[in-house]
KOLTOR-174185 format. One record per residue: residue in one letter; x, y, z of N, C-alpha, C, O in turn. Coordinates in pm, whole numbers, m for minus. Example, Ala and Ser with C-alpha at 12.3 -4.5 7.8 and 13.67 -1.06 7.14 Angstrom:
BEGIN
> a,1319,m569,780,1230,m450,780,1320,m330,780,1424,m332,846
> s,1285,m225,708,1367,m106,714,1290,3,787,1341,114,804
END
This chain:
BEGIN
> x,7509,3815,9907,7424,3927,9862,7469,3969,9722,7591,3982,9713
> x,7388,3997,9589,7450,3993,9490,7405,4118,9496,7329,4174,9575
> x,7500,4178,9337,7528,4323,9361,7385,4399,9352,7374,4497,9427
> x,7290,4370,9280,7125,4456,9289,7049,4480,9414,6967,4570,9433
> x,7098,4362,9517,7061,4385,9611,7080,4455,9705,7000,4514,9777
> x,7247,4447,9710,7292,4582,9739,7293,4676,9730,7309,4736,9836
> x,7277,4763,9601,7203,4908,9542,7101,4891,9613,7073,4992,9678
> x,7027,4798,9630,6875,4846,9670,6899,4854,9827,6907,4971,9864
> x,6909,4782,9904,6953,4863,10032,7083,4978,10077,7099,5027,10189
> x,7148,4997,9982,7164,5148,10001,7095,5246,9967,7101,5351,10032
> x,7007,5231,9848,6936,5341,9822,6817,5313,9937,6760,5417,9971
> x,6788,5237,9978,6684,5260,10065,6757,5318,10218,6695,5376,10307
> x,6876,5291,10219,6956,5347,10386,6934,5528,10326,6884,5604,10408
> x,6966,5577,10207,6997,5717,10176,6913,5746,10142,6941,5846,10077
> x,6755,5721,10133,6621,5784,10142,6570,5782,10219,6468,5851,10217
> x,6604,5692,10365,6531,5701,10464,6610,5787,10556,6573,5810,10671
> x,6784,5865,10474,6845,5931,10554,6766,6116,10515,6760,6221,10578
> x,6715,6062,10361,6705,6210,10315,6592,6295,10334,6575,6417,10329
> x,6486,6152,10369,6355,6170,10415,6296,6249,10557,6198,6317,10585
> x,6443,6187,10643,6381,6213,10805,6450,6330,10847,6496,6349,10959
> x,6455,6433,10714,6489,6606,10723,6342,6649,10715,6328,6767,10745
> x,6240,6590,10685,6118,6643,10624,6048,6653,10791,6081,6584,10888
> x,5947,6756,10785,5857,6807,10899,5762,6731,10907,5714,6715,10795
> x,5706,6670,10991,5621,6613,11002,5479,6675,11013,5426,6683,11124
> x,5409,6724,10889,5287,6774,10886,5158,6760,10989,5126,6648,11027
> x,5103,6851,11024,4982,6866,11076,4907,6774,11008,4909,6788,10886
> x,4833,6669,11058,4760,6585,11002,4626,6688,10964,4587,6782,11033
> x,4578,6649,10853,4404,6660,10815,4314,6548,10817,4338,6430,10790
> x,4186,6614,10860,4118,6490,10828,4091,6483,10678,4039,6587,10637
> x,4120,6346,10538,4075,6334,10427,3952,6431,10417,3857,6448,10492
> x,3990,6492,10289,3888,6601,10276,3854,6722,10252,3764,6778,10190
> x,3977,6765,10335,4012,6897,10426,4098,6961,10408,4206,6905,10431
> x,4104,7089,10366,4232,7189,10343,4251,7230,10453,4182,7222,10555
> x,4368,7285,10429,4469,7365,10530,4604,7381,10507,4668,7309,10430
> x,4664,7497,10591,4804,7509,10551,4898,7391,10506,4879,7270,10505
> x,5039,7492,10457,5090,7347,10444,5194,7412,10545,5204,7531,10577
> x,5265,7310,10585,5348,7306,10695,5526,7299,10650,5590,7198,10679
> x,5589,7411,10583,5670,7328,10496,5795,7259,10579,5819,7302,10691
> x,5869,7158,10528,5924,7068,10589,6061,7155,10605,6095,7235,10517
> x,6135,7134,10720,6276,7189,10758,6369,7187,10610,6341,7098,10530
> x,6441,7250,10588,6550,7278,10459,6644,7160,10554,6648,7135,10674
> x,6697,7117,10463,6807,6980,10490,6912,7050,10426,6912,7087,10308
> x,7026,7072,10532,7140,7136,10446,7194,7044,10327,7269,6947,10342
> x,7147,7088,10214,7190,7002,10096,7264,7097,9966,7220,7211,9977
> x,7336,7090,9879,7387,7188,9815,7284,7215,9727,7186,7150,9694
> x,7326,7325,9696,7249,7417,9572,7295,7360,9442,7396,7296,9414
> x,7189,7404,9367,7210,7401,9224,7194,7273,9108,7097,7204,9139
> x,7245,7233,9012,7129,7151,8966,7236,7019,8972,7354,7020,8938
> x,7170,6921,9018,7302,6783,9080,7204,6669,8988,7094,6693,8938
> x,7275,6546,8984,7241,6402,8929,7266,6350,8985,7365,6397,9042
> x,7229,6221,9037,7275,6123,9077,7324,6012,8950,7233,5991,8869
> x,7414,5961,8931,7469,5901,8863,7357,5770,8777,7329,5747,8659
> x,7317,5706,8911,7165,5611,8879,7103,5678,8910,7068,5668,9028
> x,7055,5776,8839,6944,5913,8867,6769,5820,8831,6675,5828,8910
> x,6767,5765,8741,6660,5648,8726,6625,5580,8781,6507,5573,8814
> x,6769,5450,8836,6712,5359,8961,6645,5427,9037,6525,5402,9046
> x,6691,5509,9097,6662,5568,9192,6539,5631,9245,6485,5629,9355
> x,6509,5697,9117,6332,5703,9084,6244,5599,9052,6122,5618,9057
> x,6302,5473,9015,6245,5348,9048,6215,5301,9186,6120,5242,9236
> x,6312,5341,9225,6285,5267,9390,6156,5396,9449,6048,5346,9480
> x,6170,5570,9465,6061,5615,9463,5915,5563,9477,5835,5549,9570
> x,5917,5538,9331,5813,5453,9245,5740,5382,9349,5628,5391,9399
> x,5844,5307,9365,5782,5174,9416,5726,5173,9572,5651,5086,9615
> x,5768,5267,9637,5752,5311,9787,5636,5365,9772,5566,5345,9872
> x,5560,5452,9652,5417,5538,9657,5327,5414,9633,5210,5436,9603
> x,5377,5263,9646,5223,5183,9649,5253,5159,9765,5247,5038,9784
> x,5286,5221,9865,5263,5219,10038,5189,5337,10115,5176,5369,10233
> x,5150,5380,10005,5073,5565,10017,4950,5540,10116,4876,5448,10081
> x,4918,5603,10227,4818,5605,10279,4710,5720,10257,4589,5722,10239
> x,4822,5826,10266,4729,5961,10236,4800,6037,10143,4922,6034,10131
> x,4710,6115,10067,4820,6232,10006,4799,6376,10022,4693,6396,10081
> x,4862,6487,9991,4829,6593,10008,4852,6685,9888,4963,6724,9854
> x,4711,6723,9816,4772,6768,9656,4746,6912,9698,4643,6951,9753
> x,4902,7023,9648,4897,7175,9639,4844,7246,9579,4796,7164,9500
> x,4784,7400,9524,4789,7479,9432,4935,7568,9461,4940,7641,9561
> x,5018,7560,9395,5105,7703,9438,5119,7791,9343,5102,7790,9221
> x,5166,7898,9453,5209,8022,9329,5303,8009,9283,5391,7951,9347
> x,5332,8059,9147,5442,8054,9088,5600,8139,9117,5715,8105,9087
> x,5542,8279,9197,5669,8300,9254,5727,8297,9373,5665,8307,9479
> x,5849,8282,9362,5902,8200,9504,5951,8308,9604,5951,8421,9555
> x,5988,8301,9716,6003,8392,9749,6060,8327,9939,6032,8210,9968
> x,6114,8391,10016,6167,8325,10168,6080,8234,10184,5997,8190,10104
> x,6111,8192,10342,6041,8102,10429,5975,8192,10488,6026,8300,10519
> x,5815,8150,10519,5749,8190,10583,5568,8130,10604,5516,8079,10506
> x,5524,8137,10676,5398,8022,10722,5322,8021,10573,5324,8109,10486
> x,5267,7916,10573,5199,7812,10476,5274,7871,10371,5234,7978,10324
> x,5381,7814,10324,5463,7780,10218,5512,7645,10189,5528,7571,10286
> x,5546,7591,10040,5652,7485,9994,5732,7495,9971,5780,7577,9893
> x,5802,7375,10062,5958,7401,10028,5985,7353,9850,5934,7256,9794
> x,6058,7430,9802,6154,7425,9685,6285,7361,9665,6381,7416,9611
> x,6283,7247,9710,6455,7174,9708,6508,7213,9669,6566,7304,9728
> x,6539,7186,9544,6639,7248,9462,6671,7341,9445,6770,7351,9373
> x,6603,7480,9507,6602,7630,9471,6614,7707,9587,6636,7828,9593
> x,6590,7581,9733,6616,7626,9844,6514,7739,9877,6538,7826,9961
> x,6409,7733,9814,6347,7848,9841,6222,7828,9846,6212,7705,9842
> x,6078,7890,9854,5981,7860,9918,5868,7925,9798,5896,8025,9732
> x,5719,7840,9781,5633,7899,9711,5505,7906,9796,5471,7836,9891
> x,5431,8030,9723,5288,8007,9914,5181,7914,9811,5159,7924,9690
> x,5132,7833,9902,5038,7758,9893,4933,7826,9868,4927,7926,9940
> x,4837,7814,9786,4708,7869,9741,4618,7807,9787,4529,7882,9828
> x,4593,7675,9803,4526,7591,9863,4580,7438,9883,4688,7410,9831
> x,4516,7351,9949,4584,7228,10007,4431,7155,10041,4324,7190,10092
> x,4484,7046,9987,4366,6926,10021,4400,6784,10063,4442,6713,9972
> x,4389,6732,10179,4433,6621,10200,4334,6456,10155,4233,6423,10217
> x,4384,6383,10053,4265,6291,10024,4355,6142,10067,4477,6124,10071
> x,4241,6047,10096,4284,5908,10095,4367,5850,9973,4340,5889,9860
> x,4452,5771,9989,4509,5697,9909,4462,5660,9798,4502,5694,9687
> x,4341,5561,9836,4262,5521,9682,4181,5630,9653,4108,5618,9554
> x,4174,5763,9734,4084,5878,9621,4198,5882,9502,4148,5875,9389
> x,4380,5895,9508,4430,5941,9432,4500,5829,9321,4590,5837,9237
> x,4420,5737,9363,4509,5621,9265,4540,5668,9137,4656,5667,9096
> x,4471,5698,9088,4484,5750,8899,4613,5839,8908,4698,5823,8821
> x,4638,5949,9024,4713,6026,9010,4880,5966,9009,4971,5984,8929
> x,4868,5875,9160,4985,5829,9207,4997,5693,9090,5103,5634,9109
> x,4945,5653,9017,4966,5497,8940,5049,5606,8808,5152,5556,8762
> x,5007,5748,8749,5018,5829,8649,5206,5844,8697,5305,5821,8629
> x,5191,5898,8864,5334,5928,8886,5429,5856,8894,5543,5892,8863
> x,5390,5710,8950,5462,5604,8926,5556,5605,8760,5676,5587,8736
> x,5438,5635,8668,5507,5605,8533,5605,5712,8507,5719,5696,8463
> x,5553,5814,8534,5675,5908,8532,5794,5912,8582,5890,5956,8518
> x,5801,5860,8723,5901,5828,8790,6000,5737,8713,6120,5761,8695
> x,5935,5636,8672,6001,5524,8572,6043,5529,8464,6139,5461,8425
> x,5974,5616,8391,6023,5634,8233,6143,5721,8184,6234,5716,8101
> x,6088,5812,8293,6131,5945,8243,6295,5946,8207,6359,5845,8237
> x,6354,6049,8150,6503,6038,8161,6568,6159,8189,6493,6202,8276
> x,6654,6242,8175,6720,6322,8218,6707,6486,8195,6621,6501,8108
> x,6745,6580,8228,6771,6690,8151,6933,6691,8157,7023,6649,8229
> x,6914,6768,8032,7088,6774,8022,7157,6928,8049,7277,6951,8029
> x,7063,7024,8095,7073,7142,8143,6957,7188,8218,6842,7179,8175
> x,6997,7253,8366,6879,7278,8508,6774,7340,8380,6806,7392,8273
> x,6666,7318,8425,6550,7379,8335,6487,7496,8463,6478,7500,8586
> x,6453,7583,8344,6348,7682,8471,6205,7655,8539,6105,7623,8474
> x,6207,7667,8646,6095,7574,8766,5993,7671,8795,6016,7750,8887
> x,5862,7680,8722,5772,7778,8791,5689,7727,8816,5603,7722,8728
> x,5652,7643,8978,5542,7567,9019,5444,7625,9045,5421,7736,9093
> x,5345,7491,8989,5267,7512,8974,5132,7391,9085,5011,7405,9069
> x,5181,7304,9169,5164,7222,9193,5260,7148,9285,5378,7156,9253
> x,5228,7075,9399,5267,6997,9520,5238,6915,9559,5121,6932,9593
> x,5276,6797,9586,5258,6683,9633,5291,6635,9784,5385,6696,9833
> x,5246,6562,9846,5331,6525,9968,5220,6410,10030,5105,6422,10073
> x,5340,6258,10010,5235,6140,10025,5312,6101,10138,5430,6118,10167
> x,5188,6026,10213,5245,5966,10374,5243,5837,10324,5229,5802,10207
> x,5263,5759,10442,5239,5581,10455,5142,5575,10559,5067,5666,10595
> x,5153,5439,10612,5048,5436,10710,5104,5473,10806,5018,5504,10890
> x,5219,5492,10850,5264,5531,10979,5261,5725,11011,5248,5802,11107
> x,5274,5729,10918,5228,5938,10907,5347,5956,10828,5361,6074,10796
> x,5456,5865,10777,5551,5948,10713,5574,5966,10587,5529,5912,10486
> x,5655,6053,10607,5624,6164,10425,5778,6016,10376,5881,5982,10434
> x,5706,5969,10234,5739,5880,10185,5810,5981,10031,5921,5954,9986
> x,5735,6077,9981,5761,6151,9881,5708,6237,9878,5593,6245,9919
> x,5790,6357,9817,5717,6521,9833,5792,6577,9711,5913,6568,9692
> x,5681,6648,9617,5766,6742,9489,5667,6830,9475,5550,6825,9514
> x,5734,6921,9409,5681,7012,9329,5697,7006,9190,5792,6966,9122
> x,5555,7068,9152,5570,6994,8973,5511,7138,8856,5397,7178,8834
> x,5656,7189,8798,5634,7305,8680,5576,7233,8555,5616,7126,8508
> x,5454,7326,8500,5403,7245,8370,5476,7324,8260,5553,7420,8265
> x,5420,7244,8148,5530,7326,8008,5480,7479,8007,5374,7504,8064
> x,5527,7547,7966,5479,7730,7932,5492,7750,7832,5475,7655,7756
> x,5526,7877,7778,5583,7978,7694,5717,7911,7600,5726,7877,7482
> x,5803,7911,7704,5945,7831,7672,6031,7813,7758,6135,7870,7789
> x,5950,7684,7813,5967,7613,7957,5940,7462,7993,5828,7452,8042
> x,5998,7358,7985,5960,7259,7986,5892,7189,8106,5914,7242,8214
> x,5818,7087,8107,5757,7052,8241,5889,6944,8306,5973,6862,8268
> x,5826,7025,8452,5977,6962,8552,5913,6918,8662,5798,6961,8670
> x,5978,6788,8823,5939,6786,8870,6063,6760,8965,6154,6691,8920
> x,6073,6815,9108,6179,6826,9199,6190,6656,9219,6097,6579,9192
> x,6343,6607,9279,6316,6531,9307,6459,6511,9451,6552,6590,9434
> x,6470,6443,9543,6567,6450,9626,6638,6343,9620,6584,6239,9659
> x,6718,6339,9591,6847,6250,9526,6945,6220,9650,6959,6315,9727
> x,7003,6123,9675,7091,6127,9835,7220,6221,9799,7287,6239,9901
> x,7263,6273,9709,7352,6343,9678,7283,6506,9685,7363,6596,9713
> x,7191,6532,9670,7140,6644,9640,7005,6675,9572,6964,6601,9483
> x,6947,6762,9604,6772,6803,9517,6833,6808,9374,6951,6832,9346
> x,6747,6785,9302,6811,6789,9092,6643,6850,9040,6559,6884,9123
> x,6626,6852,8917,6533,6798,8845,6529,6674,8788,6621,6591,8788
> x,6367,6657,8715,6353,6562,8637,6255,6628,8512,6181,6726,8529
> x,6269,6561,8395,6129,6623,8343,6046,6530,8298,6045,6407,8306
> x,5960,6630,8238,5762,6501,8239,5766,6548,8101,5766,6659,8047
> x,5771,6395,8052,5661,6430,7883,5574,6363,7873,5503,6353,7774
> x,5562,6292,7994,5391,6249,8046,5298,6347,8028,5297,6445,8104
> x,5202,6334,7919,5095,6428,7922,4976,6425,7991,4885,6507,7985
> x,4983,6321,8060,4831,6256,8166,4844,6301,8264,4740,6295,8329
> x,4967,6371,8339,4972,6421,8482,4957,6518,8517,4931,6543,8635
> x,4972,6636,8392,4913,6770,8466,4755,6748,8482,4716,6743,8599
> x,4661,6735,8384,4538,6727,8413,4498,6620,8518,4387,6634,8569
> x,4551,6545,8545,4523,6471,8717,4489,6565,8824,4392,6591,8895
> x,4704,6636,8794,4693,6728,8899,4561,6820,8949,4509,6817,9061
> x,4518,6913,8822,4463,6996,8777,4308,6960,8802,4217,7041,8820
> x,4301,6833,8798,4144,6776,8876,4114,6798,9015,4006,6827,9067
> x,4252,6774,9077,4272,6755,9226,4246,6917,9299,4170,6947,9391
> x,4342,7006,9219,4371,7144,9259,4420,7226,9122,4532,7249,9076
> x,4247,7267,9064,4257,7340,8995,4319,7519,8951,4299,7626,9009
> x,4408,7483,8812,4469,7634,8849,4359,7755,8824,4278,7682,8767
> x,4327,7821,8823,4255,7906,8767,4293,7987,8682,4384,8067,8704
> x,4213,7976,8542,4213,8048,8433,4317,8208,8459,4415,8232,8388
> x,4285,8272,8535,4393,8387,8552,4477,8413,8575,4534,8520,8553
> x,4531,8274,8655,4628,8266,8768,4706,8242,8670,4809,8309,8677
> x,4697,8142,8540,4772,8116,8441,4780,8186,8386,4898,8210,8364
> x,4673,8292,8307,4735,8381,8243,4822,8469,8295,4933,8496,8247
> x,4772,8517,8397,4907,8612,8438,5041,8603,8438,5130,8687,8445
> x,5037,8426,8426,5159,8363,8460,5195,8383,8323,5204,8506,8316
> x,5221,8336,8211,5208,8337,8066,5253,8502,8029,5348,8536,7958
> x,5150,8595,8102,5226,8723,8031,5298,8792,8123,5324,8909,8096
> x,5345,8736,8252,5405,8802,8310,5603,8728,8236,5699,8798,8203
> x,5593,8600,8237,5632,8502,8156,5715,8581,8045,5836,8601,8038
> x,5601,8623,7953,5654,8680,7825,5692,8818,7825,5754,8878,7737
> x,5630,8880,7975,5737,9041,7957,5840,9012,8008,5928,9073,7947
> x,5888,8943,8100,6016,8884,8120,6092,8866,8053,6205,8914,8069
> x,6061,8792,7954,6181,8733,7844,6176,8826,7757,6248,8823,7658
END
């Protein structure tokens, strides 16, 4: 067994360990909104972690979403707040955002989206300090068997805020960031934000700072 091959079946033993913390969603029929169901918290540490092959690793990702059967695209709110019914979980922040709406579509409805995330997954490279996360957006893709293969939440750029997207690392939840400019407006096709929802966000944003 030479050594690549080996990385690749460990990273696949420690995603299929990190994966089967996730809840197994209420199916929809394609089509169809409804809550989201958020997946059990996996005791994992807080705060902002790397995995060393933080890239491979999102390569291998990558490569698991051309096994996508269904997906499930979010609206969320931007502030986070406990656990409690129809919420997303927040990996990295351990904490929860409420779902605004939820739509479950077939695989090839989302090709453009998931072929867009693929590249991101792949390209992308690091932050070199946790960035601030105000989602805006959720993901959560099955296979054919019903299981959640990948699930994030995804902050777009703001005020003075860069675009980020959760990701679960076998060491721990981290960020990543997007200077993919093709993926928010995917998103944004799927589960549009509404004009107010952003602004509010923006000046609530700027009385903050």
């Amino acid at each position: 067994m030479n050594r690549m091959t080996a990385i690749h079946l460990l990273f696949v033993t420690m995603l299929l360990c990190g994966l089967s913390s996730c809840k197994k969603s209420t199916s929809l029929a394609p089509g169809k909104a409804g809550p989201s169901s958020p997946p059990a918290a996996s005791p994992a540490p807080t705060g902002f972690q790397l995995l060393k092959h933080g890239k491979e690793y999102r390569v291998m990702l990558a490569d698991q979403l051309k096994d996508a059967a269904k997906v499930t695209v979010f609206l969320l709110d931007h502030n986070m707040q406990g656990a409690s019914p129809n919420m997303f979980l927040i990996r990295p922040y351990d904490t929860y955002a409420r779902v605004l709406s939820a739509k479950m579509y077939k695989a090839s409805e989302t090709a453009d989206l998931l072929s867009e995330l693929r590249v991101v997954l792949t390209t992308e490279g690091e932050f070199e300090s946790p960035p601030e996360h105000f989602p805006f957006h959720g993901i959560r893709v099955f296979n054919r068997s019903d299981r959640v293969i990948f699930e994030s939440s995804f902050a777009w750029k703001g005020p003075r805020t860069p675009a980020s997207y959760s990701v679960v690392y076998p060491n721990g939840p981290g960020w990543a960031p997007i200077s993919n400019e093709a993926l928010e407006p995917l998103f944004r096709n799927f589960a549009p934000i509404p004009p107010d929802v952003w602004n509010t966000w923006e000046h609530w944003y700027d009385q903050g700072k």
